[in-house]
C-alpha positions as CSV (number, residue, x, y, z in Angstrom):
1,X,64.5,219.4,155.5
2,X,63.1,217.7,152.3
3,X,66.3,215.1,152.7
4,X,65.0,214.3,156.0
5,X,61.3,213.8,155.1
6,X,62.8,211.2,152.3
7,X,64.0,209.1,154.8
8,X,61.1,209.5,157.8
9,X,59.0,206.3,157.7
10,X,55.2,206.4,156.4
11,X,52.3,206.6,159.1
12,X,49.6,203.9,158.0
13,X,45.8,204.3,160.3
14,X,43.8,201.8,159.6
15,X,40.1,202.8,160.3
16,X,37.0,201.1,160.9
17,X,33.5,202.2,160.8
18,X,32.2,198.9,162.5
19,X,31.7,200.7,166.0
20,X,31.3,204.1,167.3
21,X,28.5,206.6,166.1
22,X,28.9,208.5,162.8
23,X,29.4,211.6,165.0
24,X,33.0,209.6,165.7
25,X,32.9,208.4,162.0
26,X,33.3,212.0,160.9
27,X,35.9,212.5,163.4
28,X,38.1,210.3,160.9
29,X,38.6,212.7,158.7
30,X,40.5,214.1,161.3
31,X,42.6,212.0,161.6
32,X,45.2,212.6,159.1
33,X,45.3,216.4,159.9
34,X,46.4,215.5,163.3
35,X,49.3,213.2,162.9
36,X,50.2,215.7,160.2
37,X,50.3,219.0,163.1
38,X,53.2,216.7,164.5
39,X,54.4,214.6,162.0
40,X,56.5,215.8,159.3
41,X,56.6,212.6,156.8
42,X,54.2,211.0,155.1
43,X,50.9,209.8,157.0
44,X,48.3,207.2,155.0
45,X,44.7,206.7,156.0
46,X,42.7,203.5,155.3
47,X,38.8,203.2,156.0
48,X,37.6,199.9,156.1
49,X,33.6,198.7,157.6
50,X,35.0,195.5,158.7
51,X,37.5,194.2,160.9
52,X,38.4,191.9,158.0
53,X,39.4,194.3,155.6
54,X,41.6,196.2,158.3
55,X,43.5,192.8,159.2
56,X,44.6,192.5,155.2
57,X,45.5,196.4,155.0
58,X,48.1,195.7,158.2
59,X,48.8,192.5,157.0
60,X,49.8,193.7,153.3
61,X,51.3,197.0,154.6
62,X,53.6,194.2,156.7
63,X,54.3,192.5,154.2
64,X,55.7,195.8,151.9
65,X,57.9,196.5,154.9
66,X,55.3,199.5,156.3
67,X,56.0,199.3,160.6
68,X,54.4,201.9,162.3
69,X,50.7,200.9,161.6
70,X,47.5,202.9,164.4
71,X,45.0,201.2,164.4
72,X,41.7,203.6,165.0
73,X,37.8,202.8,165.4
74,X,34.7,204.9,164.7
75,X,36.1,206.8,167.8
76,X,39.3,207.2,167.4
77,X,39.8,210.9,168.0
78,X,38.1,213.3,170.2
């Protein structure tokens, strides 16, 4: 198994806190925990409070190579 986790590609979320109330801001923390239930490689959460900041996270995780990149907002779990 630990072979095949070397290999599995990284999971990158890109959060924002711009919208949504902070009842779904503390679902974030969720977030990770969930793709982790049925996701056996590596899984990366970024918070950012603008859409700025989350448009250079996906575009420098891009530019390293990342490609699978969720993008989730203040409600992004339920």
């Amino acid at each position: 198994m630990l072979l095949v986790i070397e290999f599995m590609k990284t999971i990158n979320i890109i959060t924002t806190t711009i919208s949504g109330s902070i009842k779904d801001w503390q679902k974030m923390k969720l977030l990770e925990k969930e793709f982790q239930k049925h996701y056996f490689g590596k899984v990366s959460v970024f918070e950012f409070d603008s859409h700025k900041g989350a448009k250079e996270k996906a575009h420098e995780l891009i530019e390293k190579g990342e490609t699978i990149i969720v993008s989730a907002g203040g409600a992004g779990i339920s």
